[in-house]
MARNUKE-257873 format. One record per atom (N, C-alpha, C): residue number from 1; residue in one letter; x, y, z. Coordinates in Angstrom, 1 decimal. Example, Ala and Ser with C-alpha at 12.3 -4.5 7.8 and 13.67 -1.06 7.14 Angstrom:
REM residues 2
+-----+--------+--------+--------+--------+
! num ! residu !      u !      v !      w !
+-----+--------+--------+--------+--------+
!   1 !      A !   13.2 !   -5.7 !    7.8 !
!   1 !      A !   12.3 !   -4.5 !    7.8 !
!   1 !      A !   13.2 !   -3.3 !    7.8 !
!   2 !      S !   12.8 !   -2.2 !    7.1 !
!   2 !      S !   13.7 !   -1.1 !    7.1 !
!   2 !      S !   12.9 !    0.0 !    7.9 !
+-----+--------+--------+--------+--------+
This chain:
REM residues 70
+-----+--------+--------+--------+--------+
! num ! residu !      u !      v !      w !
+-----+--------+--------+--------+--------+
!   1 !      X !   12.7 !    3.8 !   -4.5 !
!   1 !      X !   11.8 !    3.2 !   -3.5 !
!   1 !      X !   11.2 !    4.3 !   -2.6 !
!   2 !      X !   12.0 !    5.2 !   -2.5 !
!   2 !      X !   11.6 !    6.6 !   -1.3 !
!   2 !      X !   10.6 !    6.9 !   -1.8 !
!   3 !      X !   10.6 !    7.3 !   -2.8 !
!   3 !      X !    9.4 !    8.3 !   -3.6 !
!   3 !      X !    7.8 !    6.9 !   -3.5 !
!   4 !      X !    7.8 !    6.0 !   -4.1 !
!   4 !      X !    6.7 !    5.4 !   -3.9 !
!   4 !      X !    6.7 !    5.3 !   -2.2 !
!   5 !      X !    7.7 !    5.2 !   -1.8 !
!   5 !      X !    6.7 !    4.8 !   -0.2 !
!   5 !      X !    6.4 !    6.2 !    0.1 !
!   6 !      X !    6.5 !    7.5 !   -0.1 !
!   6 !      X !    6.0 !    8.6 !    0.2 !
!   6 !      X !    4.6 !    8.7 !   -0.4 !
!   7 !      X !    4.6 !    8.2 !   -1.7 !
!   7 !      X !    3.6 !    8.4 !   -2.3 !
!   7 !      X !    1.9 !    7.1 !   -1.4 !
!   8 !      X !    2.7 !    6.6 !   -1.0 !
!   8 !      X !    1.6 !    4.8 !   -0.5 !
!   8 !      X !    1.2 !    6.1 !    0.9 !
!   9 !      X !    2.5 !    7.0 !    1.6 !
!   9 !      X !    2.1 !    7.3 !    2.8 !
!   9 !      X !    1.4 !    8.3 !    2.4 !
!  10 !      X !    1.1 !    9.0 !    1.6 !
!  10 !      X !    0.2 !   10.1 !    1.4 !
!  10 !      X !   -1.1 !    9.7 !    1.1 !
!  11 !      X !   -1.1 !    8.3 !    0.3 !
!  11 !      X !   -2.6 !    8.2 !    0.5 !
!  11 !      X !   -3.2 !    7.6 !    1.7 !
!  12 !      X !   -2.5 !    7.3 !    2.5 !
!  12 !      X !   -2.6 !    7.1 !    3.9 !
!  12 !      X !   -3.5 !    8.3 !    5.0 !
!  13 !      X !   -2.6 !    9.0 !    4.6 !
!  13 !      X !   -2.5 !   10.7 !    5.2 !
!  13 !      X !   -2.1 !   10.1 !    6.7 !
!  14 !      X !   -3.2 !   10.6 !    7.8 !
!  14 !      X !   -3.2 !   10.1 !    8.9 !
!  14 !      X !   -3.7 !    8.9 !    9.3 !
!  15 !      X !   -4.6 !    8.8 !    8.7 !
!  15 !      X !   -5.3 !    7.6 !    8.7 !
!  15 !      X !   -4.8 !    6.2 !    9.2 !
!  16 !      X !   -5.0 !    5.1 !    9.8 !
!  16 !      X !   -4.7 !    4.1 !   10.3 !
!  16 !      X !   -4.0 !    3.4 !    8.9 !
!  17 !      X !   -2.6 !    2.5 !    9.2 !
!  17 !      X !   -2.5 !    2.0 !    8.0 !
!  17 !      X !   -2.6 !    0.2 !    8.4 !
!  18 !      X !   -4.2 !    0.3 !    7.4 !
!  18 !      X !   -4.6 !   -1.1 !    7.3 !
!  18 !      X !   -5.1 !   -1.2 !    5.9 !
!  19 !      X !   -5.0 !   -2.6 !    5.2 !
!  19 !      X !   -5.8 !   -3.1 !    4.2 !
!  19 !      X !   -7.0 !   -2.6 !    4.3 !
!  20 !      X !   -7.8 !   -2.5 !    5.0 !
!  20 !      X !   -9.4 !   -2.4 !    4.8 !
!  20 !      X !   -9.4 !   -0.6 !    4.7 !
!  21 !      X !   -8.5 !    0.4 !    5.2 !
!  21 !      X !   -8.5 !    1.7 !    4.9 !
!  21 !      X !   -7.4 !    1.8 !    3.4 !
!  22 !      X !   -6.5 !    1.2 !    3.1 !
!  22 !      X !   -6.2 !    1.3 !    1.6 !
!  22 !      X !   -6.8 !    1.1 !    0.5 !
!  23 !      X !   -7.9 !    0.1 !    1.0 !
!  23 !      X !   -8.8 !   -0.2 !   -0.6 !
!  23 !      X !   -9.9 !    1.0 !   -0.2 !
!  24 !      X !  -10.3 !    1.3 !    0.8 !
!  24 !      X !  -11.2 !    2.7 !    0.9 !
!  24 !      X !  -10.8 !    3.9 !    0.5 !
!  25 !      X !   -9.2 !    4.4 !    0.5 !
!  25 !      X !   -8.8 !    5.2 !   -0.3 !
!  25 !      X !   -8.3 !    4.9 !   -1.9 !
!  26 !      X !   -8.1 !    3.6 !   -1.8 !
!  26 !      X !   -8.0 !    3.3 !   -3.4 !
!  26 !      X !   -9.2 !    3.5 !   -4.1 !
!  27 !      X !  -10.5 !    2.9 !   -3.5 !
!  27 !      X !  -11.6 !    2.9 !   -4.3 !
!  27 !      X !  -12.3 !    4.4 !   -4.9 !
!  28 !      X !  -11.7 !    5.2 !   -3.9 !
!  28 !      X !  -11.7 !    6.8 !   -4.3 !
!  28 !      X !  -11.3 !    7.6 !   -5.6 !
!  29 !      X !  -10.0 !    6.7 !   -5.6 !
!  29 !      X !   -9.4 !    7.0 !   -7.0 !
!  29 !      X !   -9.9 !    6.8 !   -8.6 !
!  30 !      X !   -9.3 !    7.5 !   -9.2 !
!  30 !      X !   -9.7 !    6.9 !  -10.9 !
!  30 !      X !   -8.9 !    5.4 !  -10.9 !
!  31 !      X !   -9.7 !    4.6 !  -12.2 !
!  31 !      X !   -9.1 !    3.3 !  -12.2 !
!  31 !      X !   -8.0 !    3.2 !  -12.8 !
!  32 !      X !   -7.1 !    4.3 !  -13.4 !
!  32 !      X !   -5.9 !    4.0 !  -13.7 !
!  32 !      X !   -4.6 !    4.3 !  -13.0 !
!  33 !      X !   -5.0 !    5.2 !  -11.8 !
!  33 !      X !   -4.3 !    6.0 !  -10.5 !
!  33 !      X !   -4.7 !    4.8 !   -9.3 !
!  34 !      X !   -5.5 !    4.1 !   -9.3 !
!  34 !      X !   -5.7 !    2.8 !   -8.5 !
!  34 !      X !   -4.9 !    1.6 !   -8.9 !
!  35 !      X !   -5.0 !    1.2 !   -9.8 !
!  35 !      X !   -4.0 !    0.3 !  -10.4 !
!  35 !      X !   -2.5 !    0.8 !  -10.4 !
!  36 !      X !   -2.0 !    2.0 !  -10.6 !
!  36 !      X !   -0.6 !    2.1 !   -9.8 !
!  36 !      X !   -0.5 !    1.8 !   -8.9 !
!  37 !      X !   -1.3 !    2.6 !   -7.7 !
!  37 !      X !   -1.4 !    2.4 !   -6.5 !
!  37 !      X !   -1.0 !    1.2 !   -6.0 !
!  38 !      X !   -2.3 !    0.1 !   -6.2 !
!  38 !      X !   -1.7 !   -1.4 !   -6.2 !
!  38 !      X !   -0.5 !   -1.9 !   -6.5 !
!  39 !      X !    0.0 !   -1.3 !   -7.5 !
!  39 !      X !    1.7 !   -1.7 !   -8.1 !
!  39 !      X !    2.2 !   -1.0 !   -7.2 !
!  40 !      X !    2.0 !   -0.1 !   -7.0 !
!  40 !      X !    3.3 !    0.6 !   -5.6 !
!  40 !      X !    3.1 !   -0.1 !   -4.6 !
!  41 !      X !    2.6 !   -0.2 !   -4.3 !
!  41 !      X !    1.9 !   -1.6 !   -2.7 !
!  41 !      X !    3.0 !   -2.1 !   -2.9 !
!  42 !      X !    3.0 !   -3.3 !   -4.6 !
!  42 !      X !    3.6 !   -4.5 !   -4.1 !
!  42 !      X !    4.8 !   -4.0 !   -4.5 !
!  43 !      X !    5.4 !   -3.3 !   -5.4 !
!  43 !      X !    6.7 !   -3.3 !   -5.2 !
!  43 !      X !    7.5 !   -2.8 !   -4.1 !
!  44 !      X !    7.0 !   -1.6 !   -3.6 !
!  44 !      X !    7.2 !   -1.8 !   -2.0 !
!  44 !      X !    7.6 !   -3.2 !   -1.3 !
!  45 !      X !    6.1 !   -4.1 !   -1.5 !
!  45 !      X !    6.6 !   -4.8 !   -0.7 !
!  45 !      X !    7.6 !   -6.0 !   -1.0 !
!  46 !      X !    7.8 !   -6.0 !   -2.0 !
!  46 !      X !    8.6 !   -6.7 !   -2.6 !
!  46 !      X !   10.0 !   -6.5 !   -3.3 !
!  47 !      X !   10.4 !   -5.0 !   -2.6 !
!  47 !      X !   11.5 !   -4.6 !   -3.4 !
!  47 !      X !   12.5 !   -4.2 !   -1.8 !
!  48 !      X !   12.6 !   -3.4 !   -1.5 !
!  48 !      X !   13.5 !   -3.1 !   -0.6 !
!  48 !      X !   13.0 !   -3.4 !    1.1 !
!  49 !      X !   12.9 !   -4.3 !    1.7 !
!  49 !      X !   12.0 !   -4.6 !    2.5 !
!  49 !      X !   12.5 !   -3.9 !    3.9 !
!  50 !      X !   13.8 !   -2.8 !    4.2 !
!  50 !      X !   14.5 !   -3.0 !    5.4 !
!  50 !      X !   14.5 !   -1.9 !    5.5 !
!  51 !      X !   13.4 !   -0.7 !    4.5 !
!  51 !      X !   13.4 !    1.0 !    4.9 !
!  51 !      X !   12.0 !    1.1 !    5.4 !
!  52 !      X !   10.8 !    0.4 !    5.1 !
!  52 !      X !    9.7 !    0.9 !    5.6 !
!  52 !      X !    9.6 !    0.4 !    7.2 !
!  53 !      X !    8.9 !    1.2 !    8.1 !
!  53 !      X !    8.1 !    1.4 !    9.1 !
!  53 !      X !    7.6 !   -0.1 !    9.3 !
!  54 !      X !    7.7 !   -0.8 !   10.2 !
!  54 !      X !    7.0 !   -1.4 !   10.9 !
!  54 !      X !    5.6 !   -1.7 !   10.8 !
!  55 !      X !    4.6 !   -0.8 !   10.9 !
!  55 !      X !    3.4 !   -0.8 !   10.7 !
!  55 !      X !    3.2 !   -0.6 !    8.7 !
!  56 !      X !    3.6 !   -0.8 !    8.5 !
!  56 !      X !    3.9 !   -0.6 !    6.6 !
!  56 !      X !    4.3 !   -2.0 !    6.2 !
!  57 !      X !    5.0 !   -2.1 !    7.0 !
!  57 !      X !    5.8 !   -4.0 !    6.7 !
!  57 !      X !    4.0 !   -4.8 !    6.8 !
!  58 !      X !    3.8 !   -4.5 !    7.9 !
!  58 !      X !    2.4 !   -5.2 !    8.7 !
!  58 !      X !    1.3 !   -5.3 !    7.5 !
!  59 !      X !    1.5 !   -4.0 !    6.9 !
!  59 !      X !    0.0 !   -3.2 !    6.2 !
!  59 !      X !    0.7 !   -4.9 !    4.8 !
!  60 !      X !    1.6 !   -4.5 !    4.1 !
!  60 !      X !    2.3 !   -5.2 !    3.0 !
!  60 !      X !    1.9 !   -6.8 !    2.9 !
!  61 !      X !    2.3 !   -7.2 !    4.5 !
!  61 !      X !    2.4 !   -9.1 !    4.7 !
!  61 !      X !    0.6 !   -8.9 !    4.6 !
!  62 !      X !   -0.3 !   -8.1 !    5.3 !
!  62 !      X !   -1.9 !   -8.6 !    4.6 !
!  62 !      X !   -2.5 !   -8.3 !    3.7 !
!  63 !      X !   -1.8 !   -7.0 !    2.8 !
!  63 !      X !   -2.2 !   -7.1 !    1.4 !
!  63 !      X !   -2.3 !   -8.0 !    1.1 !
!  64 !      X !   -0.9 !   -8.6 !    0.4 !
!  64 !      X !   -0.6 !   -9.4 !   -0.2 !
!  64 !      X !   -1.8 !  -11.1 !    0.5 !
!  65 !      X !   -1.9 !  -11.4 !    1.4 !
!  65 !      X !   -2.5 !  -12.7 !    2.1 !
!  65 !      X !   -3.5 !  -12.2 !    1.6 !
!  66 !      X !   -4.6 !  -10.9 !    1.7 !
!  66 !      X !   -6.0 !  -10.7 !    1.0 !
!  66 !      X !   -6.1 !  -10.6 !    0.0 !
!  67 !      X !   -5.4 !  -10.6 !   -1.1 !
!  67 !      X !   -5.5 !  -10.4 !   -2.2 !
!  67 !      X !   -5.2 !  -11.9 !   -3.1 !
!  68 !      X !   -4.5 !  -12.5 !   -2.3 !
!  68 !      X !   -4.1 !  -14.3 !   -2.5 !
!  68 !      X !   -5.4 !  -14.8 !   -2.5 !
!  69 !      X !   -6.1 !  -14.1 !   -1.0 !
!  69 !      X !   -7.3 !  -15.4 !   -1.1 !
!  69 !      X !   -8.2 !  -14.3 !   -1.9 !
!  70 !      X !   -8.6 !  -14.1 !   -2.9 !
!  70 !      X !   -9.7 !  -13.3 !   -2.9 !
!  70 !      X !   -9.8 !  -13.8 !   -4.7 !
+-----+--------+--------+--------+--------+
């Protein structure tokens, strides 16, 4: 789980971590390097919930709700 959440924070860099700036760096990517992406999201969010950051937990709970309604 270390290694993907390093990898979610790097495409972060400094940048604010919100849904509306992940799909801005996702959309940057090739379509097969984006579609991991996604999958690291959710397994993140859905796999060890008690090591990420606070504002990462945040980013996770509105993925997931924007992507339900969409």
């Amino acid at each position: 789980m270390e290694k993907k959440f390093r990898k979610l924070a790097l495409l972060f860099g400094k940048d604010q971590v919100t849904v509306n700036v992940f799909f801005e760096h996702l959309n940057q990517l090739p379509e097969p390097e984006r579609k991991a992406m996604l999958l690291t999201a959710y397994q993140l969010a859905l796999g060890d919930w008690e090591k990420p950051p606070k504002r990462y937990k945040l980013f996770m709970i509105k993925l997931i709700r924007k992507d339900r309604q969409a």
